[in-house]
N, C-alpha and C positions, 0 to 999 in steps of 0.2 A: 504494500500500500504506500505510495506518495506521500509526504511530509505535508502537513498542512501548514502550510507558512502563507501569513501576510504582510507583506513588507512596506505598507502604505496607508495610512488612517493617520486622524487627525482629531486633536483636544483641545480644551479649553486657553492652552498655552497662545494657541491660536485661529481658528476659526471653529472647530470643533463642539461638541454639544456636553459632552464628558471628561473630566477629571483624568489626566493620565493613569493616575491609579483605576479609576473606574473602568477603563478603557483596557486596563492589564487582566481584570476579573473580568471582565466580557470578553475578551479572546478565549482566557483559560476555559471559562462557561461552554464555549462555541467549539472547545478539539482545536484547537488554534497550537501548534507545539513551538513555532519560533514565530515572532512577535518584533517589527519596530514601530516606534512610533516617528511618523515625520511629518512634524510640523513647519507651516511656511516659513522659511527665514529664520526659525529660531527653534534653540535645543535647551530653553529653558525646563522643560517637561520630562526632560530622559531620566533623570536623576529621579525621582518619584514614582515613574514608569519603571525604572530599573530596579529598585526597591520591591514595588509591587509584585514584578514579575520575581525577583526571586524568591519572594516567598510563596509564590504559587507554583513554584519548581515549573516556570515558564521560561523556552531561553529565549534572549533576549539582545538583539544588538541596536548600538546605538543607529539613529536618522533622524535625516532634515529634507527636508523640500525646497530646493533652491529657484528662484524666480528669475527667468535669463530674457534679456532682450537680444530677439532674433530675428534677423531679418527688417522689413519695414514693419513697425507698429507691430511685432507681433511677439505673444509673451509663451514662454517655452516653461516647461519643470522639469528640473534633473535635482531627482532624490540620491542622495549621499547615504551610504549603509556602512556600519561598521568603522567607522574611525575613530582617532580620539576628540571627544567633546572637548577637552582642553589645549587642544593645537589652537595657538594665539594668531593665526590667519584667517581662520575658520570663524570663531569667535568676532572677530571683528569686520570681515565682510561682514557675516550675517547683520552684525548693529550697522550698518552702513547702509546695507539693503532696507533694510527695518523703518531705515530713518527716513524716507521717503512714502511714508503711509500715510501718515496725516494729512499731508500738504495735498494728495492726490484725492484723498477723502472729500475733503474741502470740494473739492473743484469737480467732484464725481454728483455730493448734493447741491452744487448749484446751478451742476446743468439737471438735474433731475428737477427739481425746483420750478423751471423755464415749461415741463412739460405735466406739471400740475401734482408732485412728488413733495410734499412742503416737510421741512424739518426733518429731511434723510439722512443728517449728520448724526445733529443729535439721537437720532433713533439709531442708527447702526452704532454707533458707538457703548449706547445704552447695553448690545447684546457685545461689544469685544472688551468692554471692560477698561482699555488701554489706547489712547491713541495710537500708539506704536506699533500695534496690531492689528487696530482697523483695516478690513476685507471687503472684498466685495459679497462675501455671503453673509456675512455683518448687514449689509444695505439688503442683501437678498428678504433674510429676514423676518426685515422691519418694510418691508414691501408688501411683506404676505400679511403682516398684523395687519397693514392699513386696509387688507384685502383687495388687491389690483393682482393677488395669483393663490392660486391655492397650497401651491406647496414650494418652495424653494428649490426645489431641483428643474423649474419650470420658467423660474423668475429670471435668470442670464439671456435665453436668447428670445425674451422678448423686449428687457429693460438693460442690461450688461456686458451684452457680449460686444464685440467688435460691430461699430456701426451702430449699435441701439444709443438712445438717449443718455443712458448713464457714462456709458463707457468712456473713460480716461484713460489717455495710454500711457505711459511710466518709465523710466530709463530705470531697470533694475540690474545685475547683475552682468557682466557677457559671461560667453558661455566658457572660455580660456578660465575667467577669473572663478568659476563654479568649481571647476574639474581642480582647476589650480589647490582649492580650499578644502576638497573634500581628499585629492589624491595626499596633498602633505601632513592629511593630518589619517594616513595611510589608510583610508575607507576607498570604497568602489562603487561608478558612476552610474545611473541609470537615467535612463529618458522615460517620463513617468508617462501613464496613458499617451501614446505615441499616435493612436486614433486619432483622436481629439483634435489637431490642430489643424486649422485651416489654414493649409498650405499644400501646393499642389504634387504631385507625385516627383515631379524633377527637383521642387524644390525642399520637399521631404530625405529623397535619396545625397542631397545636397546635406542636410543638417546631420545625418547619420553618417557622411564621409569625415565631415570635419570635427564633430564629437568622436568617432573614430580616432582620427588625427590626433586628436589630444588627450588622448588614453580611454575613452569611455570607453566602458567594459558591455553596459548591457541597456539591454527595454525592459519595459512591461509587457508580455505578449499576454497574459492574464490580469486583466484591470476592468473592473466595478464598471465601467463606462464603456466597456470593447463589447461590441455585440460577437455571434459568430464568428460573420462576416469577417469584421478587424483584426477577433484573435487569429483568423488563418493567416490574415496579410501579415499581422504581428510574428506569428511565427515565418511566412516566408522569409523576414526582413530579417531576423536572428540569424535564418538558415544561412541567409547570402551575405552576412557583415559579421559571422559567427560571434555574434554577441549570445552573452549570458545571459539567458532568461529568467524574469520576476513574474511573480503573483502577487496582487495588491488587490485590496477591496476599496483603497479610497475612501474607508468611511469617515465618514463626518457623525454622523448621529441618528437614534433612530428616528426613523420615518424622513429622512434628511437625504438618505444615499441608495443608490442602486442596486447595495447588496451591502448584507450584513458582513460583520467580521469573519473571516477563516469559511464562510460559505460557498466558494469559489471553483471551478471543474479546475482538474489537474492540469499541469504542463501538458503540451504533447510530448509523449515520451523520450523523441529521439532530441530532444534541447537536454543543454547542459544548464540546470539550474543555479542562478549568483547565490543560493546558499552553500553550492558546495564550497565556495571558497572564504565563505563568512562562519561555518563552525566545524 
């Protein structure tokens, strides 16, 4: 039987619904046997995550979610697994990253504002706690409160995503300085739901050359958001850049995300999965 590993969810540290600890007893609940948590931009939550999982005799490796600007206007995720939390590169991108939240918040409520969204600051902020972690599913939300959507997994590409009303674009990270943060502080690179982004097949095969290029190791070819369909492309894509394949559920929280923790179909068999070289 296949390891049930999910190497992608998300907590209160930052966009999240549950308490990293919470979120270490919900995988262990769910048959989950290796566990990271990566949250956007920041690894303040590992440390409690980590704690939890070992009391739950849950193994456990450290992640981040790092937020890359690629291309025109467009934003990428390369999750970091397994390095050290305390490599001082690492650490200070991410506050660097981080520190560009607010100000984009700012200017996300008041175009939303212009199209009849009033006080989307303050209400997304009400659900992060932190300006420094203000998200866009922070705004998501507080969108559904006001009810303009029923559920938040809804609310992006009607209000969010590229081209809608809300959306503000962002200089976050490049993708050299991700790979830079995550390899030095000796963890291994993935490109998080690889589906997902709108960008065209030449210009997709173009991001996995040059993530290539600068050591990235692997994809998600199992991800909460891949239908079928994508996990085949996902795994063609592995096949032909022999990249390490991940499992990730992406969860955010319940009733929030597309699939629960550790609920996920196995690899295809013939991939080489990025936990073998993580335990």
């Amino acid at each position: 039987m296949a390891l049930n590993a999910d190497l992608h969810c998300h907590s209160t540290v930052s966009d999240g619904l549950l308490t990293p600890a919470a979120l270490a007893r919900r995988a262990k609940d769910n048959g989950v046997e290796l566990w990271a948590l990566t949250d956007h931009d920041e690894i303040g939550g590992l440390a409690a995550a980590r704690d939890e999982a070992a009391a739950l005799d849950l193994r456990f490796v450290n992640g981040v979610e790092i937020s890359v600007s690629w291309g025109e206007d467009q934003t990428v995720h390369i999750v970091g697994l397994g390095f050290d939390a305390a490599h001082a590169p690492l650490v200070e991108g991410l506050a660097k990253v981080r520190g560009g939240r607010d100000a984009r918040a700012q200017h996300m409520a008041a175009e939303l504002d212009k199209v009849g969204i009033h006080g989307a600051y303050e209400g997304a902020l009400k659900y992060a706690g932190n300006p420094a972690l203000i998200s866009r599913a922070h705004f998501a939300r507080y969108i559904v409160e006001l009810g303009h959507a029923k559920e938040v997994k809804y609310v992006f590409d009607w209000w969010l995503a590229k081209g809608k009303p809300g959306y503000v674009a962002h200089p976050w990270a490049t993708m050299a300085e991700a790979l830079s943060w995550i390899h030095g502080g000796g963890g291994i690179a993935v490109i998080a739901h690889p589906a997902r982004y709108r960008l065209s097949k030449a210009q997709l095969h173009e991001m996995f050359e040059v993530f290539k290029g600068l050591g990235g190791r692997g994809i998600e070819v199992i991800s909460g958001s891949h239908g079928e369909d994508e996990t085949r492309e996902c795994a063609r894509i592995a096949r032909e850049f022999g990249f390490l394949a991940s499992r990730a559920s992406d969860f955010h929280g319940p009733g929030e995300s597309w699939i629960d923790l550790g609920k996920l179909p196995d690899l295809p068999a013939d991939l080489t999965p990025v936990w073998s070289e993580l335990i």
